[in-house]
C-alpha positions as a printed NumPy array, in Angstrom:
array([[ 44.156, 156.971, 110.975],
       [ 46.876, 155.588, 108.134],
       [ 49.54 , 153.624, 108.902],
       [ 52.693, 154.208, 111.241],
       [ 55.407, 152.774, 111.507],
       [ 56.597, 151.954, 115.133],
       [ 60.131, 153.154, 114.729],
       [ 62.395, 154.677, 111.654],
       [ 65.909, 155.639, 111.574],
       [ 66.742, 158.029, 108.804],
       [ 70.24 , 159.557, 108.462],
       [ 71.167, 162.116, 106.109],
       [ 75.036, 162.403, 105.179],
       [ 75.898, 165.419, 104.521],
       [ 79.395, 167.059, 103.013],
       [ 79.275, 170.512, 102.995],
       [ 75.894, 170.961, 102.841],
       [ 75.2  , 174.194, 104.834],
       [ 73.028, 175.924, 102.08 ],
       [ 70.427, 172.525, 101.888],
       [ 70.528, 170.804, 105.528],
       [ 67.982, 173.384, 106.861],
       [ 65.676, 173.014, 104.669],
       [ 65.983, 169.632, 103.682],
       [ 65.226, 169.06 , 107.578],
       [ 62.32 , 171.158, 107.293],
       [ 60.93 , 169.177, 104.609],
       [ 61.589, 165.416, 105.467],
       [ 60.27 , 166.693, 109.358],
       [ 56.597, 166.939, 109.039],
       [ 56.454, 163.56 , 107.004],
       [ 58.822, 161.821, 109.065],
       [ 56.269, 162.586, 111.754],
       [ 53.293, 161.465, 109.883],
       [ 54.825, 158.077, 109.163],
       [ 56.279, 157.106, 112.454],
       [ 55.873, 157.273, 116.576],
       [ 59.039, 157.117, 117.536],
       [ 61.632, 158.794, 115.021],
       [ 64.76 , 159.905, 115.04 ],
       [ 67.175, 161.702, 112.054],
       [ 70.791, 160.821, 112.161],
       [ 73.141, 163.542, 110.566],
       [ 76.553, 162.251, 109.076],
       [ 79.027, 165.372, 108.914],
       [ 81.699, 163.875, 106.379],
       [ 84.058, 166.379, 107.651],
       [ 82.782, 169.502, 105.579],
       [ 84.831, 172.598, 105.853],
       [ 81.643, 174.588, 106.001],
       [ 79.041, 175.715, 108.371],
       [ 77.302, 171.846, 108.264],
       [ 78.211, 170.923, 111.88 ],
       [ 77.006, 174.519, 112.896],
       [ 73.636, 174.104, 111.314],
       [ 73.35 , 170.39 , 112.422],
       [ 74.222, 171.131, 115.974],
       [ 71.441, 174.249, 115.825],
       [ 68.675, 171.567, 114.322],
       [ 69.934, 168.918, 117.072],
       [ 69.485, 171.58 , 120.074],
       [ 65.584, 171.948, 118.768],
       [ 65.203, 168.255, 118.895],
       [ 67.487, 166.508, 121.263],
       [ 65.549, 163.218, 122.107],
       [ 65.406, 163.043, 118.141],
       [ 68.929, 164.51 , 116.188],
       [ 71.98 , 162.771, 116.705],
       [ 75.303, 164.224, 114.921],
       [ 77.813, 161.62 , 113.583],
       [ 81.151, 163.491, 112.687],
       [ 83.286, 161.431, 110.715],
       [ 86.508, 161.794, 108.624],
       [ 86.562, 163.453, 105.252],
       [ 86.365, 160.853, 102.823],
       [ 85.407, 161.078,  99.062],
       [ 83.082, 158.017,  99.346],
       [ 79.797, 157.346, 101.125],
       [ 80.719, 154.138, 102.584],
       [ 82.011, 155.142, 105.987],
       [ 79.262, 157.576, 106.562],
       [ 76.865, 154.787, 105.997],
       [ 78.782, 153.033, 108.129],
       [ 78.767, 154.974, 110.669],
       [ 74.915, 155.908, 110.767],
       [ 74.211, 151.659, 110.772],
       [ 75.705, 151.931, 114.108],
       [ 73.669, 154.825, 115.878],
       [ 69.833, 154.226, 115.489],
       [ 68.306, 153.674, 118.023],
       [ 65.207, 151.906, 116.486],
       [ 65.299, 148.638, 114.485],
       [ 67.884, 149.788, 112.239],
       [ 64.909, 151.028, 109.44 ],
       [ 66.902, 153.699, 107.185]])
């Protein structure tokens, strides 16, 4: 058996991102899975106008020990996002 990590955090910030989250989930799931025990994917909505939060919210309902949804403000920069996803793992903080 290969190596696992105990725990990993990954967040993906998204800004109107409603034609890629789906599938981007799809492909960062299986691996995610592979690498880790305990996982968990932390979605950053950046306030998109679009269907993001929809999608997110359908991904979270499949996986709801696992998704969490951070809304946040628009903003033109990444930092706050970032910021905001340091706050919510709930592992050791490994992004």
């Amino acid at each position: 058996m290969a190596y696992q990590l105990q725990e990993l955090s990954v967040f993906l910030p998204c800004y109107n991102e409603e034609k890629n989250l789906e599938n981007t989930f799809n492909q960062i799931l299986p691996v995610i899975r592979d690498i880790a025990q305990k996982w968990e994917i932390i979605i950053v909505n950046d306030g998109s106008t679009d269907k993001t939060g929809e999608i997110a919210a359908k991904i979270a309902k499949k996986y709801p020990d696992n998704i969490k949804i951070v809304p946040t403000i628009p903003t033109a920069a990444m930092a706050p996002p970032l910021k905001a996803a340091s706050i919510m793992p709930n592992t050791n903080g490994l992004f």
